[in-house]
C-alpha positions as CSV (number, residue, x, y, z in Angstrom):
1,X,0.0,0.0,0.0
2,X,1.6,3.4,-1.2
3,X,1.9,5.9,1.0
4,X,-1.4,8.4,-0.6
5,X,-3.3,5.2,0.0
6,X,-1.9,5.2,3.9
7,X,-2.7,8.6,4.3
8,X,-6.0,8.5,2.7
9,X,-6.8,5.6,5.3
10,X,-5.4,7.5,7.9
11,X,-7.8,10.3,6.5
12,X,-11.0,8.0,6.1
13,X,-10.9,6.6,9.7
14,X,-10.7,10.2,11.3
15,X,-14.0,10.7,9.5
16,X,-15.8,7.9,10.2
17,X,-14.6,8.6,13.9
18,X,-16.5,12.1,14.1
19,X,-19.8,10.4,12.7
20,X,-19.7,7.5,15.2
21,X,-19.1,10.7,17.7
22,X,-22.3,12.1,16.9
23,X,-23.9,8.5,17.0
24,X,-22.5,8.0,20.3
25,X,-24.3,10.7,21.8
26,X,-27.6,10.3,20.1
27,X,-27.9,6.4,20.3
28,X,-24.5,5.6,23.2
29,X,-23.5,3.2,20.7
30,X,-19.3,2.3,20.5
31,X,-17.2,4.7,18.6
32,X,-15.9,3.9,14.8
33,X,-11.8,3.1,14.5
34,X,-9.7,6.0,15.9
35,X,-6.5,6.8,15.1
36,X,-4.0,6.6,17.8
37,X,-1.0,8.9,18.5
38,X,0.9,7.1,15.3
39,X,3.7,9.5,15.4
40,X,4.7,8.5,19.1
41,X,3.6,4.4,19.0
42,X,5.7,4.6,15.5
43,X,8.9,6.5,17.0
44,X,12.2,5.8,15.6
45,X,14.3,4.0,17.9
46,X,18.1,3.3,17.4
47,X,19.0,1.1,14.5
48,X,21.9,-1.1,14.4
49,X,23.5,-3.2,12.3
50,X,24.6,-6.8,12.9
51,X,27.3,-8.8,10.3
52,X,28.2,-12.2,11.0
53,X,31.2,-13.4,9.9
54,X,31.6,-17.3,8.5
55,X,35.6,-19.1,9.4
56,X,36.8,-21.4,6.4
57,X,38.8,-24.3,7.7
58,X,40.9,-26.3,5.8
59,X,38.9,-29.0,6.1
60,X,35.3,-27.7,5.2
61,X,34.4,-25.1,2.5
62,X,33.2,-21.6,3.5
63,X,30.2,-21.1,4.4
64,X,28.2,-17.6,3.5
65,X,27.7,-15.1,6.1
66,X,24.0,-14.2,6.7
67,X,22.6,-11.2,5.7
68,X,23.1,-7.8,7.5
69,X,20.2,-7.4,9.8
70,X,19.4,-3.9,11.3
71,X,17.4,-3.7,14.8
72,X,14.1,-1.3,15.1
73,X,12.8,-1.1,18.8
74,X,9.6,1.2,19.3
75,X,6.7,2.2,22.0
76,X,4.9,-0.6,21.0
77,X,7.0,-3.0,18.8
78,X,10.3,-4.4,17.6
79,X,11.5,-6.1,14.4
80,X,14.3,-6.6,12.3
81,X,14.6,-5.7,8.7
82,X,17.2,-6.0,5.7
83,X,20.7,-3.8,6.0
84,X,19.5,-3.0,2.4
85,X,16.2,-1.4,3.8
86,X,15.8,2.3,5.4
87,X,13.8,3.3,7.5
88,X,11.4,6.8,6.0
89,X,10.5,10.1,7.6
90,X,7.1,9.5,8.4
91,X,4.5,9.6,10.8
92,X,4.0,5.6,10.7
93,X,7.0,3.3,10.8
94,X,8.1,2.4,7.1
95,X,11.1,0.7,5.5
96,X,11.4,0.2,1.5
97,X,14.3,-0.9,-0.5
98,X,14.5,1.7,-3.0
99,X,16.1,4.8,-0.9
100,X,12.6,6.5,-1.3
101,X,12.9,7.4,-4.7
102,X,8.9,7.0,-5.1
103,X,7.2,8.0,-8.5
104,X,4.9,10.9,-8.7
105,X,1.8,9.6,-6.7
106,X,4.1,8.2,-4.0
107,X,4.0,5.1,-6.3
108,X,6.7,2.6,-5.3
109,X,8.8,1.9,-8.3
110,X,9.4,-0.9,-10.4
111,X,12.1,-3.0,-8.3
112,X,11.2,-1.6,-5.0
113,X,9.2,-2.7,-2.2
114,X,7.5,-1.1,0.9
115,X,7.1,-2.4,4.5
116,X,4.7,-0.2,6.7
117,X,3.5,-0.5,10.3
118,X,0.6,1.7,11.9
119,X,-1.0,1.2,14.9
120,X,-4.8,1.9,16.2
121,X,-7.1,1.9,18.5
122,X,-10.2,-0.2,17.5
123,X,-13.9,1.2,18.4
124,X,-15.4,-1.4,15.6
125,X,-15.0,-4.9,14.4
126,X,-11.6,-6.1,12.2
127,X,-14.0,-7.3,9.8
128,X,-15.8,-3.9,9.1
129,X,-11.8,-2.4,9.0
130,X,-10.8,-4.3,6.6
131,X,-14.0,-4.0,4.6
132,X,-13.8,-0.4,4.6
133,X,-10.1,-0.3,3.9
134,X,-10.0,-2.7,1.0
135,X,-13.3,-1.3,-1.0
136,X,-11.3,-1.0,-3.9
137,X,-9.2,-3.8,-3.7
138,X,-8.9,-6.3,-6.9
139,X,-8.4,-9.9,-7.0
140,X,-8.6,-9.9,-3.2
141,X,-7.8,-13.1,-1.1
142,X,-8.2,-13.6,2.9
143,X,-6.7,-15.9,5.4
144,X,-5.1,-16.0,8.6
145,X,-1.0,-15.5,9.7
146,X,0.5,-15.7,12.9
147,X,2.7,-12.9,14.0
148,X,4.7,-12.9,17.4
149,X,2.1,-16.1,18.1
150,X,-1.3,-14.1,18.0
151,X,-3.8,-14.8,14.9
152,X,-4.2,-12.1,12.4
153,X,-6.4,-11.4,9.7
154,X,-4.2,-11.3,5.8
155,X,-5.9,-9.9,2.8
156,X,-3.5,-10.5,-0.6
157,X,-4.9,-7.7,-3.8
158,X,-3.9,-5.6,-6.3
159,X,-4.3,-2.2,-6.6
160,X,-4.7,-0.3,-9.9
161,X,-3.1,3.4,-9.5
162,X,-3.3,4.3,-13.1
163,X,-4.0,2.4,-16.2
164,X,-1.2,0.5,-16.6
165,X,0.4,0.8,-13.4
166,X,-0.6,-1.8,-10.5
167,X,0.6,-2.8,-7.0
168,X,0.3,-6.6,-5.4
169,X,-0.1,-5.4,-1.8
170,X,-0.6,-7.2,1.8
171,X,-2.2,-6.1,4.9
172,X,-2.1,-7.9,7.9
173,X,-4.4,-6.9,10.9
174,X,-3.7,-8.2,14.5
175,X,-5.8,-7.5,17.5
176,X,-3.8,-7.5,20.7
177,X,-6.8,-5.8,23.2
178,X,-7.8,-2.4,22.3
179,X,-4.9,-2.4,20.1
180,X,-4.8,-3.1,16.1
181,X,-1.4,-3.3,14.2
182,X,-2.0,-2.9,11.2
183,X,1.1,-4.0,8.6
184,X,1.5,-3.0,4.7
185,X,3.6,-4.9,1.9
186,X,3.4,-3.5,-1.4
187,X,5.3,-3.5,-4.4
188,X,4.6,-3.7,-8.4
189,X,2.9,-6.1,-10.6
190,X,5.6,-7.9,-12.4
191,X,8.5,-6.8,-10.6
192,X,11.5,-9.6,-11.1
193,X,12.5,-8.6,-7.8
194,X,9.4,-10.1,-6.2
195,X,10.4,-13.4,-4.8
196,X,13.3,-11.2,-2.7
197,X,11.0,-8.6,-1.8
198,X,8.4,-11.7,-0.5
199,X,11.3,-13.0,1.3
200,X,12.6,-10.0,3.3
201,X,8.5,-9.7,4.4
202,X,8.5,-13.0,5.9
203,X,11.3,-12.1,7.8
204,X,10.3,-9.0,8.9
205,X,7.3,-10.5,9.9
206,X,9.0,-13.7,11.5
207,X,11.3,-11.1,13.5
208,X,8.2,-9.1,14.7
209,X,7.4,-9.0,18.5
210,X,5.0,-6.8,20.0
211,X,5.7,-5.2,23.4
212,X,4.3,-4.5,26.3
């Protein structure tokens, strides 16, 4: 999910909150999904980079180092992501692979692939989120994922941008109490990059522990 698509979300959910406002005091029903404070659950923390080294022996071959891994620790969660990732300026925590060199639209180029985490707290049902969220999603697929052992909600789609121009996206959903993590993977139809891009997800998401 580009980051106009985020924002729009981010957007959407604000004004749904201020009619289920209304609705709560004529009718005391529960509020709509509100936004939490993104910008402090999403802080920065300090990023660090770890390199194993491999030994050759003379009497067994070399064997390759691991990839570089570099540490993110927030309010509310901690992962660990690709060397060849950064981490963006943003309100939400977001890593991509292509130094943010996004294409007009915040489009994520052909090659390049996006990683974003937002957190929320939930007035309404992840069902009725994710409905809401993915109206416009095509070729859309649901199942379940464990992340950091708790069951969340995955929905695989496309996205069309522009005529021509389409993202495969993932968003995963977990509900941890009042709390909903919500966690974006995009990049671009027919990238040849895809498989590596798929990969350094499922570690991202393998590393990813929630805190308390």
């Amino acid at each position: 999910m580009n980051k106009k698509k985020i924002f729009a979300v981010v957007v959407l959910v604000v004004i749904v909150l201020v009619v289920a406002v209304v609705t709560v005091l004529e009718k005391k029903v529960a509020k709509a999904p509100e936004v939490s404070n993104v910008s402090s659950t999403a802080s920065v923390g300090t990023s660090t980079v770890e390199q194993a080294t491999s030994t050759a022996s003379s009497s067994a071959p070399a064997v390759a180092a691991p990839a570089a891994q570099k540490n993110y620790t927030g309010v509310s969660f901690s992962l660990s992501y690709p060397s060849s990732w950064n981490v963006s300026s943003t309100p939400f925590f977001s890593i991509n692979d292509f130094g943010g060199k996004y294409q007009s639209g915040w489009v994520i180029p052909m090659g390049g692939a996006e990683i974003d985490v937002v957190t929320t707290t939930v007035y309404s049902s992840v069902g009725e989120i994710m409905t809401t969220e993915l109206m416009n999603a095509a070729n859309l697929a649901t199942s379940t994922v464990t992340v950091d052992n708790i069951a969340c909600k995955q929905a695989a789609y496309q996205y069309s941008h522009a005529p021509g121009l389409v993202s495969q996206d993932i968003s995963i959903y977990c509900l941890r109490g009042s709390e909903l993590w919500k966690i974006y993977f995009s990049r671009r139809v027919g990238d040849t990059m895809a498989q590596v891009h798929v990969a350094d997800f499922n570690g991202v998401l393998g590393s990813m522990k929630f805190l308390p």
